[in-house]
RODO-2510 file (C-alpha; in nm, 4 decimals, decimal comma):
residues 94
     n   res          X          Y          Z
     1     x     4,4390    -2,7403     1,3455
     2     x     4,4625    -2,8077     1,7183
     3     x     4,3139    -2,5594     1,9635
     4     x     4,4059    -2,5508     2,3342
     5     x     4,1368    -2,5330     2,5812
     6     x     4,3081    -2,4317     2,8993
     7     x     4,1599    -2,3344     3,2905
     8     x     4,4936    -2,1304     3,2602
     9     x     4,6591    -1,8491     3,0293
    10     x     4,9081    -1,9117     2,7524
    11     x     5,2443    -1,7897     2,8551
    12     x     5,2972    -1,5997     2,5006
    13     x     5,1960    -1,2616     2,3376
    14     x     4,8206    -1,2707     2,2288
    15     x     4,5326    -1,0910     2,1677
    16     x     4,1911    -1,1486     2,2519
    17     x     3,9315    -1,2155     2,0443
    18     x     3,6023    -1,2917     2,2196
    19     x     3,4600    -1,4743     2,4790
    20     x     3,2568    -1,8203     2,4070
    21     x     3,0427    -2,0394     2,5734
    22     x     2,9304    -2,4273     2,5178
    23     x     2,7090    -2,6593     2,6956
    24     x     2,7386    -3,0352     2,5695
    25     x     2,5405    -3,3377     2,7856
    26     x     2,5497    -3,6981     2,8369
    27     x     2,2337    -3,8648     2,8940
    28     x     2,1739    -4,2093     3,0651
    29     x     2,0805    -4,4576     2,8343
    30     x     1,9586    -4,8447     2,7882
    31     x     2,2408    -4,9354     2,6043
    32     x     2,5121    -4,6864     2,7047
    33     x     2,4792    -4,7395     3,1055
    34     x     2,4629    -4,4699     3,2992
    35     x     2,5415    -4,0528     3,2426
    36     x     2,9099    -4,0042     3,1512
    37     x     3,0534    -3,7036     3,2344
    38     x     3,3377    -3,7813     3,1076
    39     x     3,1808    -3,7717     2,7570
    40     x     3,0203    -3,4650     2,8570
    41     x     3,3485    -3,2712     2,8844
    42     x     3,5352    -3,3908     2,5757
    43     x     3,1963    -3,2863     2,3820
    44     x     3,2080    -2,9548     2,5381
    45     x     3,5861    -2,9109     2,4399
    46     x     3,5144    -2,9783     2,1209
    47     x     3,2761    -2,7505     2,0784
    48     x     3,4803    -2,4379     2,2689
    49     x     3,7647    -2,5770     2,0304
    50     x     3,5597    -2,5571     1,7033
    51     x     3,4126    -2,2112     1,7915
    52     x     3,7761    -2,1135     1,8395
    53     x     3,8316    -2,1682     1,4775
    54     x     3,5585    -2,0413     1,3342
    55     x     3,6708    -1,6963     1,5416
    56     x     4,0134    -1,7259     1,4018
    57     x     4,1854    -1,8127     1,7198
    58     x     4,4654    -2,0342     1,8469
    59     x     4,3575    -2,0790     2,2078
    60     x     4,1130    -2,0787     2,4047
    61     x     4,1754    -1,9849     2,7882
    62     x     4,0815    -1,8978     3,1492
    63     x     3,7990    -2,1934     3,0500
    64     x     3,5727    -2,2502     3,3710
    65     x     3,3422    -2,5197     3,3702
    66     x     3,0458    -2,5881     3,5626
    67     x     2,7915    -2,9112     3,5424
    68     x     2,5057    -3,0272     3,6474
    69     x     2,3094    -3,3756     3,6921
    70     x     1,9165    -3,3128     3,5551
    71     x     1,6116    -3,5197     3,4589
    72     x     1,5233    -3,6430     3,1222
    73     x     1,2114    -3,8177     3,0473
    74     x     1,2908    -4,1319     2,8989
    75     x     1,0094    -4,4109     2,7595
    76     x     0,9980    -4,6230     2,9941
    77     x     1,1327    -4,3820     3,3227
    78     x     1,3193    -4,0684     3,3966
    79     x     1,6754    -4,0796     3,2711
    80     x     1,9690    -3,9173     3,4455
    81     x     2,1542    -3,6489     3,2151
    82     x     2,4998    -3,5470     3,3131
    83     x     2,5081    -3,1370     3,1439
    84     x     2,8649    -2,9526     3,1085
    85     x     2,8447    -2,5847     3,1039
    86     x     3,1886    -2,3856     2,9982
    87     x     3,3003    -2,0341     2,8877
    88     x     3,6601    -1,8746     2,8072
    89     x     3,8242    -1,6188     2,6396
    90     x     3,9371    -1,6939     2,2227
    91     x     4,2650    -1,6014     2,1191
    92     x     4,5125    -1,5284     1,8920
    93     x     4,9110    -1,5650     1,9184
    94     x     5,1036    -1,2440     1,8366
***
């Protein structure tokens, strides 16, 4: 099943389910380079999508998404962590 994860609102009849909210990171790494936040995001859509379904929902909208760049402790030094905070509203198509 897909889900849309939209900033915006679907231009059809819906109701709303519930709100959700996901937080995925990305964390610097020997062999992966440096913090992607780019991996961050997809992860975090995936998870708004997933909770989606398990609500019942089609879509999820007016998503807003916030990040962050923190400080991991890693073995040998600190690691930089690339965090991607996001919330929106679960429906369902009428």
């Amino acid at each position: 099943m897909s889900v849309k994860v939209s900033t915006g609102r679907v231009a059809k009849d819906y109701e709303v389910i519930d709100t959700i909210f996901a937080l995925d990171s990305h964390k610097e790494g020997f062999w992966t380079g440096a913090a992607d936040p780019a991996k961050a995001f997809e992860g975090v859509k995936q998870i708004l999508s997933k909770k989606c379904i398990q609500l019942g929902g089609d879509a999820v909208q007016d998503c807003q998404f916030e990040y962050r760049v923190a400080i991991a402790e890693g073995t040998f030094s600190k690691k930089q962590v690339m965090e991607i905070f996001a919330y929106g509203t679960v429906i369902k198509l009428t």
